[in-house]
C-alpha positions in Angstrom: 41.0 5.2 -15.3 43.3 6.8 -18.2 46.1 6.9 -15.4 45.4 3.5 -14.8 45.9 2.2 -17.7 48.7 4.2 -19.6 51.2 4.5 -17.2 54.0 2.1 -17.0 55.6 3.6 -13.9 53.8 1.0 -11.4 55.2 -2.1 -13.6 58.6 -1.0 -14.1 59.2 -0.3 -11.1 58.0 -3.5 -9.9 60.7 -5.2 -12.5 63.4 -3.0 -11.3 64.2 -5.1 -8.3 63.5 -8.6 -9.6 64.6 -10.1 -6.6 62.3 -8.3 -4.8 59.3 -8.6 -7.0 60.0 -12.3 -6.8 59.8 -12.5 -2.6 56.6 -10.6 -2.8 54.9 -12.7 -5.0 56.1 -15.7 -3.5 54.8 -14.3 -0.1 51.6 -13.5 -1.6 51.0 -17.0 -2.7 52.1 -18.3 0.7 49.5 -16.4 2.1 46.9 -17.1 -0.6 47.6 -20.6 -0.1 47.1 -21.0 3.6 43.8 -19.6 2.7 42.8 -21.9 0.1 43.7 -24.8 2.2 42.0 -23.8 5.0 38.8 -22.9 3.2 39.1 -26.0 1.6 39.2 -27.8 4.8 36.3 -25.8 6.3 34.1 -26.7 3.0 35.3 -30.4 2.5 34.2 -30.9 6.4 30.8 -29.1 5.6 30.4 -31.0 2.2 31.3 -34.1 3.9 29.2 -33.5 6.8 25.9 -32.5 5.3 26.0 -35.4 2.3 24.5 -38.0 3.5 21.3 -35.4 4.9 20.6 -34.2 1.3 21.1 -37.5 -0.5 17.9 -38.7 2.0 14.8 -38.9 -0.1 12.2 -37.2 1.9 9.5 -34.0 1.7 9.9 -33.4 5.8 12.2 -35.0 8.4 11.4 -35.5 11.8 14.2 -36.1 14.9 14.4 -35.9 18.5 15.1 -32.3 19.2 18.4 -32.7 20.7 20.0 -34.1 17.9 23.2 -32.6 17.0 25.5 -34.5 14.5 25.0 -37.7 13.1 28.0 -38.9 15.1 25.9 -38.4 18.2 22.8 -39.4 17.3 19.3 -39.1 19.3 16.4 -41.7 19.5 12.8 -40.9 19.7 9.9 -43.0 19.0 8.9 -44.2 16.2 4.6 -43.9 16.9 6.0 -40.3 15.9 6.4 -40.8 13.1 3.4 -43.0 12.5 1.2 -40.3 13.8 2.0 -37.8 10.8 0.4 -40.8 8.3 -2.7 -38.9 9.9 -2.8 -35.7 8.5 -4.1 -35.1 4.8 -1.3 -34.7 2.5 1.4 -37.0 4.1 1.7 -39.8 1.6 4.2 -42.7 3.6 7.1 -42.3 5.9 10.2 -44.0 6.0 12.0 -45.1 9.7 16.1 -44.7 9.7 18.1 -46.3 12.3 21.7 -44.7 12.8 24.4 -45.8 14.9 28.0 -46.8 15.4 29.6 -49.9 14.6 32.9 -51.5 14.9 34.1 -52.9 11.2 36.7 -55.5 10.9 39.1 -55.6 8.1 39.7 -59.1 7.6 43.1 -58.7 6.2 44.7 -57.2 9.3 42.0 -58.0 12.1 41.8 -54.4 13.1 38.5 -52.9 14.1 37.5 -49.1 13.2 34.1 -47.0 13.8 31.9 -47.3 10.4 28.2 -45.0 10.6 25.5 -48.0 10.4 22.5 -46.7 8.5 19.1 -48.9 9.2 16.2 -48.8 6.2 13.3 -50.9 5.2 14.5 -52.4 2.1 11.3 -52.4 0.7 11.8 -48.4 0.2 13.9 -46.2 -1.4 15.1 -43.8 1.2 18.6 -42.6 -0.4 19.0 -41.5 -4.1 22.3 -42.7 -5.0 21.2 -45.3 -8.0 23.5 -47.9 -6.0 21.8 -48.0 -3.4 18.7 -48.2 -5.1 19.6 -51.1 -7.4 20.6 -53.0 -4.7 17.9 -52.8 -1.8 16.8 -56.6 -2.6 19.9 -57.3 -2.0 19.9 -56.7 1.9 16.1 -57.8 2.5 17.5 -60.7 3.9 19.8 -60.7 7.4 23.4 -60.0 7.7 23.7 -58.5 3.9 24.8 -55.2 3.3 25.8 -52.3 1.3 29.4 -51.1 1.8 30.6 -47.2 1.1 33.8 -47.6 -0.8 34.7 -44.3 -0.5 35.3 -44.4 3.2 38.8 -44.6 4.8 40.9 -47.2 3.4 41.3 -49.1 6.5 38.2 -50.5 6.2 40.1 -52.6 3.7 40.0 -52.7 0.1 35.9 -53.9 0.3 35.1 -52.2 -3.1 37.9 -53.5 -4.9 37.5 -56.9 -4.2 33.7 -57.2 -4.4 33.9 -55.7 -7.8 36.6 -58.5 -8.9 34.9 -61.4 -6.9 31.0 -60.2 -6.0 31.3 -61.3 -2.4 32.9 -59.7 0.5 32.8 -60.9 3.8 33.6 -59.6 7.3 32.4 -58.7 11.2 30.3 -56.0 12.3 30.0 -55.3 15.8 31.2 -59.2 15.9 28.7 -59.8 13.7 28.8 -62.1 10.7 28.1 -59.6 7.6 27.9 -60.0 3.8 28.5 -57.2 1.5 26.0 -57.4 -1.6 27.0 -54.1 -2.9 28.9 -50.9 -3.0 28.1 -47.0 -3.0 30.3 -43.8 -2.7 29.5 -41.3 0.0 32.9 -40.5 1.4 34.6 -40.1 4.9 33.5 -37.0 6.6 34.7 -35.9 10.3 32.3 -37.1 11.7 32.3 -41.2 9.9 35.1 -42.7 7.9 32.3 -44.4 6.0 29.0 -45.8 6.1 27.1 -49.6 5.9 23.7 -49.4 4.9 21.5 -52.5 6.1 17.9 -53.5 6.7 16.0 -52.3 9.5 16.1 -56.3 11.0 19.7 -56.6 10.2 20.5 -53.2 12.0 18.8 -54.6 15.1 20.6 -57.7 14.9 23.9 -55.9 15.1 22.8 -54.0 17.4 20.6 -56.0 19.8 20.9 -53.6 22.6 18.8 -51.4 20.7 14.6 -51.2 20.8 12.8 -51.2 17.3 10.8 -48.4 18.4 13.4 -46.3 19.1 14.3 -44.6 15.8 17.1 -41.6 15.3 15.7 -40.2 11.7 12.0 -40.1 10.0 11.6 -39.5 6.6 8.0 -38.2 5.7 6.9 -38.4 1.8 4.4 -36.1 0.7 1.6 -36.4 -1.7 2.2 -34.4 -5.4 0.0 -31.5 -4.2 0.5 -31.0 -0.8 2.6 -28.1 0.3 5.6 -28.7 2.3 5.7 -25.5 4.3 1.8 -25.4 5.1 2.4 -29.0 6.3 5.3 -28.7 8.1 3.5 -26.2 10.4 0.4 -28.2 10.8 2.9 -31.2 12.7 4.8 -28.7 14.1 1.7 -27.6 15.4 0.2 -31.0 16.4 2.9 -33.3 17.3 4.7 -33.3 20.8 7.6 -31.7 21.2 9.4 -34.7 21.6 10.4 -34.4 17.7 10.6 -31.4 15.3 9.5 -31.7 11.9 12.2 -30.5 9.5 12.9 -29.5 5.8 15.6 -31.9 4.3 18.0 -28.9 3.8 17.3 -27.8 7.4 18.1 -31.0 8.9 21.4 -30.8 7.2 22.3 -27.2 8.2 21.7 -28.5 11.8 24.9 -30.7 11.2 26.6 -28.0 9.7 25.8 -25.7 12.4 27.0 -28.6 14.6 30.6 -28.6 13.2 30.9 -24.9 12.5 29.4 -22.8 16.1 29.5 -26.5 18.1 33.1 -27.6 18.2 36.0 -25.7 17.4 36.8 -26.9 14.3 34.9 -24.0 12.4 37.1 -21.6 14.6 40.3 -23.1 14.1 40.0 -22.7 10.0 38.9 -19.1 10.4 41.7 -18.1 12.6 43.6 -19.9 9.6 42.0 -17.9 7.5 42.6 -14.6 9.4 46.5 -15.3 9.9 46.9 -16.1 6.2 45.0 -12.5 5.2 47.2 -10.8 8.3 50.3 -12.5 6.9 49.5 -11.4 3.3 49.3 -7.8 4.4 52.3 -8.0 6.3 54.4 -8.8 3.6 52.7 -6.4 1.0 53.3 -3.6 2.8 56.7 -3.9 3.4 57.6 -4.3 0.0 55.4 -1.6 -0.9 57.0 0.5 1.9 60.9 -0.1 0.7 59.8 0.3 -2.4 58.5 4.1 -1.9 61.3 4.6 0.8 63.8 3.6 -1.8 62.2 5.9 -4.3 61.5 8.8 -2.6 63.5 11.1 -4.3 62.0 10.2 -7.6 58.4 10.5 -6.2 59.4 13.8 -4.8 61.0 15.1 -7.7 57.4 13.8 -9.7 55.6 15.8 -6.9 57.6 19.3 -7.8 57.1 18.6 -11.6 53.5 19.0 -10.9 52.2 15.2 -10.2 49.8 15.3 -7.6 49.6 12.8 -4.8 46.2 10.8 -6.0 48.6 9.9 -9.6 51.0 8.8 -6.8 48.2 6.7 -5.1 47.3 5.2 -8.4 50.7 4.3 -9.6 51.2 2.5 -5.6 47.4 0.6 -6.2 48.7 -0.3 -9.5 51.7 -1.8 -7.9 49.3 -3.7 -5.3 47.1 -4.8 -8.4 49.9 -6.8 -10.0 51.3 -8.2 -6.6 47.7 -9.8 -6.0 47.5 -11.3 -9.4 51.0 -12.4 -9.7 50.8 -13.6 -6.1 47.5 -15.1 -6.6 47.7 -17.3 -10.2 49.9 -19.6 -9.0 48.6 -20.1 -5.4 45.4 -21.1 -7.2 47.3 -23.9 -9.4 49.2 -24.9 -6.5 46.1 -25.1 -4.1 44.4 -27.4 -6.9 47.4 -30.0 -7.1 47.3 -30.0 -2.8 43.2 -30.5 -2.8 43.7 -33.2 -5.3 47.0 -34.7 -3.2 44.6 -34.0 0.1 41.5 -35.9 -1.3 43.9 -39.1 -2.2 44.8 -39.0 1.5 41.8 -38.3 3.6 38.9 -39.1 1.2 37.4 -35.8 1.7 35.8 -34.2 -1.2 37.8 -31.2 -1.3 37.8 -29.3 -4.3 38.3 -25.8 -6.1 35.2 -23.9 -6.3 34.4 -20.8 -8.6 33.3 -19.2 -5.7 36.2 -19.5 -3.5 38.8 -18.6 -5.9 36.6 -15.8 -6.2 36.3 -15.1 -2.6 40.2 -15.6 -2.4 40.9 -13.1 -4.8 38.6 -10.6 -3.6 40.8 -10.7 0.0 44.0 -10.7 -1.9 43.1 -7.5 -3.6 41.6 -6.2 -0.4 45.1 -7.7 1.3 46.7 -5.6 -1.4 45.1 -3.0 -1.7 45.1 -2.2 2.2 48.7 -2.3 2.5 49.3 0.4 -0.2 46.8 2.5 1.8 49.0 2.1 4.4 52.3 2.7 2.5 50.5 5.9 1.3 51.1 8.2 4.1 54.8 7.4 3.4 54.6 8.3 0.2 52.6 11.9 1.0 55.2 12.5 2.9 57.6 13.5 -0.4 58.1 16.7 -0.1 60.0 18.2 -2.6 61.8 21.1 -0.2 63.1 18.5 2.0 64.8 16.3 -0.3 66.6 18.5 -2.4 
C-alpha cells in the first residue's frame, strides 16, 4: 500500500508520452461508453417495459397463464376473477381490458398502434394522481385519458389539451374525446397508452366479449396476508389463471424481453465487445509502454527492485487509465441518455449503480490487461540487456 502510494514512477511515465496517454484514454472512454449506452438501453427497455405493471394498484394479480408481454396479451374469464371475492380476506377486485388500437393524429391523418387500457371508472386501478383525478371524466362513452409521454406521432395531444381542454380524434375509427392527460412513456413494447372505461373499451373494440378480460387486479383486506392468500387461490382456482404478486407480474414482462426475444442478448453482446474492446486497447499501451522501457525496468530489477514493485507500478498505470478513461465517458454518457430520451421517449437515465457497475469492469478491464502485460515485464532480465 506504501508502494502504492509514494511512488510517482507509474504517473510519469504515463505523462512521458502524452500522445500516447491521450489515445488510451480516449480508447478507454470509447469502450466505457458503448457500455453505458448499451446498459442504458437494456435498463430503459426494462424500466419502460415493467412501468405500467408496478403503477397497477393491486394486493394479487391474476392472468391467463400464457401471458407473456403486454404487447401480446392473453384473455381469460372474468368469473375468475369473481371467484376469488369468495375467499376470506379478498376485499374487491378490479377487471383490466388490454389491447391494441390504431390512433389517428388528426393533423397528418396517419394511424399508429397506441396500448388501450380498459377500467371501471368507478375504481382506482392505477396510482398516477392524473389518472385518478380524472376517472369521472371517462364514465361516460368515447372519453379518454391520453399518455403524453408516448411517441410524438401521436400528435402533440398533451400540448393542445392543456392550451384548449379538448382534444379530439379516431380510435380504431372510432370517435374519441380526450378529457385528460398522464405520463407513462413509450416502451418497446407500446409508443403510449389510452386509458378508457370498461364500456368505452368494448365499443372500440366490439369484436371483443366482456367476459373475456386480459388482467385482474385483487385488493385485499388490511389484515390479510398476501403470501398465505396467494397460495390458498393458487390452490383453489383452475389453472386457467395464476394468481400473481404485482412485482411478479412485472418480472414476467421483463423476463419476456430479456430470455424471450433477442433484444436482452443483443445489449449483452454490446456489452461484452465494449469490455473486449477496452482490454484490447489497455493492453497494448501497457505492452509498448513496458517494451519501450525495458531497459529501465531491467536496470530497476539489478538495482534490487523486485518484480511484485514492478507489478504495482504497471497496476498503478492501469488505475489511472480506468479513471481517466472512465470520468469523462460518464459525462459524455449522461449528455447522450439525455439526447436519447428527447428522441425515443424512453426513460433512460444514469444510475448510481451502473456507473458503479461500469467502473468496477473498467478497473477489472484495466486491471486484466496489465496482468497480461506482466509476463512481459518479468521477462527483464538484467544479463540479457546489458
Amino acid at each position: 500500500m506504501k508502494l502504492f502510494l509514494k511512488t510517482p514512477l507509474a504517473w510519469r511515465q504515463l505523462l512521458k508520452e502524452r500522445t500516447r496517454l491521450l489515445v488510451a484514454v480516449a480508447g478507454i472512454t470509447f469502450a466505457d461508453m458503448l457500455i453505458f449506452i448499451q446498459m442504458g438501453f437494456e435498463g430503459a427497455l426494462f424500466d419502460a417495459a415493467i412501468k405500467p405493471h408496478r403503477s397497477l394498484q393491486a394486493d394479487l394479480v391474476l392472468i391467463n397463464p400464457q401471458f407473456q408481454t403486454l404487447f401480446s396479451v392473453k384473455s381469460f374469464s372474468r368469473e375468475r376473477l369473481y371467484q376469488t371475492l369468495g375467499y376470506e380476506g379478498v376485499q374487491s377486485v378490479s377487471p383490466v381490458y388490454i389491447g391494441t388500437g390504431q390512433w389517428r393524429n388528426p393533423d397528418t391523418r396517419l394511424e399508429r398502434a397506441i396500448l388501450v387500457w380498459g377500467i371501471d371508472p368507478a375504481k382506482s386501478v392505477f396510482n398516477f394522481p392524473e389518472i385518478q383525478n380524472n376517472l369521472d371524466q371517462i364514465k361516460q362513452l368515447n372519453q379518454v385519458l391520453f399518455d403524453q409521454a408516448g411517441r410524438p406521432e401521436y400528435g402533440a395531444v398533451g400540448e393542445i389539451f392543456q392550451k384548449t381542454g379538448k382534444f379530439e380524434t379516431e380510435l380504431n375509427s372510432k370517435n374519441v374525446s380526450v378529457k385528460g392527460v398522464f405520463s407513462n412513456g413509450a416502451s418497446f413494447a407500446a409508443d403510449g397508452n389510452v386509458i378508457a372505461s370498461d364500456s368505452t373499451f368494448l365499443q372500440i373494440f366490439p369484436q371483443r366479449k366482456a367476459e373475456s378480460i386480459e388482467v385482474g387486479l385483487i385488493a385485499l383486506k388490511p389484515d390479510a396476508d398476501p403470501k398465505k392468500l396467494q397460495a390458498q387461490l393458487i390452490a383453489g382456482l383452475p389453472k386457467d389463471v395464476v394468481v400473481l404478486t404485482p412485482e411478479e407480474f412485472a418480472q414476467i414482462e421483463k423476463a419476456y424481453w430479456s430470455s424471450g426475444t433477442g433484444i436482452g442478448f443483443i445489449f449483452g453482446l454490446g456489452v461484452g465487445v465494449g469490455f473486449i474492446v477496452g482490454i484490447v486497447i489497455v493492453y497494448q499501451i501497457l505492452y509498448s509502454d513496458v517494451s519501450d522501457h525495458l531497459p529501465e525496468y531491467a536496470t530497476l530489477k539489478a538495482m534490487g527492485y523486485t518484480d511484485r514493485y514492478l507489478l504495482v507500478v504497471l497496476f498503478q498505470e492501469a488505475l489511472f487509465l480506468a479513471i481517466l478513461g472512465f470520468l469523462p465517458a460518464f459525462f459524455l454518457s449522461i449528455g447522450l441518455y439525455k439526447l436519447t430520451y428527447a428522441a425515443t421517449m424512453l426513460p433512460i437515465v444514469m444510475s448510481s449503480q451502473r456507473a458503479i457497475n461500469v467502473f468496477v469492469l473498467t478497473l477489472i478491464m484495466c486491471t486484466g490487461s496489465g496482468a497480461i502485460a506482466m509476463r512481459k515485464l518479468s521477462a527483464a532480465d538484467p544479463a540479457d540487456i546489458f
